[in-house]
N, C-alpha and C positions, 0 to 999 in steps of 0.2 A: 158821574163816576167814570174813573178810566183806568186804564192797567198802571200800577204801581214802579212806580223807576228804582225803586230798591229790588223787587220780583216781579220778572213781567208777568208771573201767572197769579198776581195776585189784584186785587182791584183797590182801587185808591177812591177816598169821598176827598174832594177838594173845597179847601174853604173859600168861600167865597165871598164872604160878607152879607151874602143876603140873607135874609131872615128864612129860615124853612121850618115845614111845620110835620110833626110824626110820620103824619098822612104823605105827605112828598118825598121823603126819605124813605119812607117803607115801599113807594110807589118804585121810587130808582130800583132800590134793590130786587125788589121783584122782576124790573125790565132787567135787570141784570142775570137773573138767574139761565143759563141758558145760553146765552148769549155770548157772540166771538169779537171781542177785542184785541186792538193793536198794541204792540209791546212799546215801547221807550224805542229801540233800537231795532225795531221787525221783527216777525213773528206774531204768530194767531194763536190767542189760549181762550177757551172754553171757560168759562165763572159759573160756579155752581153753589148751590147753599150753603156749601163747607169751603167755598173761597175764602181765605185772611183779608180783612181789609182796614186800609191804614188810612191816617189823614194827612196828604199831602198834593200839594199842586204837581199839576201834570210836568213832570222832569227834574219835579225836585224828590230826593231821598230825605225825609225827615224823622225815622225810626222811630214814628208815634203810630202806634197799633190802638185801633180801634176796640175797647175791651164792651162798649156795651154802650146804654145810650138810657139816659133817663129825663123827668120831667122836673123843673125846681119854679115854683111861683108861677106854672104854666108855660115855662120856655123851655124847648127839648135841648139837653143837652149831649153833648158827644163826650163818653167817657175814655180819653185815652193812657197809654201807656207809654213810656221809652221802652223800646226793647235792645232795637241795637243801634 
C-alpha cells in the first residue's frame, strides 16, 4: 500500500500480479491503519480506517476506487469502481 497519486491523503493497493490472499490484504491494511505515509509529490498523511483507497500503481492516477472486496471460486477479489 502507498499513498494515492490522485489524493495524497489517500492510500493506494497497487496491483501487482502476485497472487494475495484475504489474510495478506487484511494484514496490509491493518499495518496501515495509523501509519504516516509519503505523498506522490511530499507531504506526510496519517491513514486511518476511514482512509479512501483506490487501486492504482504508485504515480499513477487511475480513478478506480476500491468499493469492497469479495471471494469467487476461492480467489479474493478487489471490487472496484471509476469515479473520476
Amino acid at each position: 500500500m502507498d499513498s494515492y497519486r490522485g489524493y495524497y491523503d489517500h492510500l493506494a493497493i497497487e496491483p501487482t500480479g502476485d497472487i494475495a490472499t484475504a489474510g495478506r490484504l487484511l494484514a496490509e491494511c491493518n499495518h496501515a491503519d495509523g501509519r504516516v505515509y509519503e505523498g506522490y509529490k511530499g507531504g506526510s498523511y496519517r491513514m486511518g480506517l476511514d482512509t479512501p483507497v483506490w487501486f492504482s500503481g504508485w504515480g499513477d492516477y487511475t480513478g478506480l476506487s476500491v468499493m469492497g472486496f469479495s471471494m469467487v471460486d476461492g480467489q479474493l477479489v478487489i471490487e472496484t469502481a471509476k469515479i473520476d
